[in-house]
Structures are given as structure tokens and as C-alpha cells.
C-alpha positions, 0 to 999 in steps of 0.5 A: 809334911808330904807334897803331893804335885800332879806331873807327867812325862814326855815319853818319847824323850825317855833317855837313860840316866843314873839313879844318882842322878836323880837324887831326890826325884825318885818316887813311886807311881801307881799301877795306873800310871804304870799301865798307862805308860806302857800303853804310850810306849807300845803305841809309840813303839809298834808300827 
């Protein structure tokens, strides 16, 4: 049985990390999810 649980992310706390790490919370988004944080980080990223 899948879970479905709503989060988000602090983009600006964004930090490199290795996949192995991770383990378990790698998961997909949405095109949506995608073009939404792309917008987050250009506004955060451009003057």
C-alpha cells in the first residue's frame, strides 16, 4: 500500500547530498512541482 504524504522544501537550504544518503526518500514529482521550483530558484537566483 502506497502513502501519499503532501511536503515541501526549503529551497533556499538546498545543499548537495549523495544519492546514498537518501535511501529511501527518493521519489518522483510532478511537472508542476518541477516548474514550480524552478520559479522559486530563479527568483531567488537572479537580482
Amino acid at each position: 500500500m502506497d502513502i501519499v504524504v503532501k511536503q515541501s522544501i526549503a529551497a533556499d537550504q538546498i545543499r548537495v547530498v549523495d544519492k546514498t544518503r537518501l535511501g529511501s526518500k527518493i521519489g518522483i514529482i510532478s511537472a508542476k512541482e518541477i516548474k514550480e521550483l524552478k520559479q522559486i530558484l530563479q527568483e531567488m537566483l537572479v537580482d
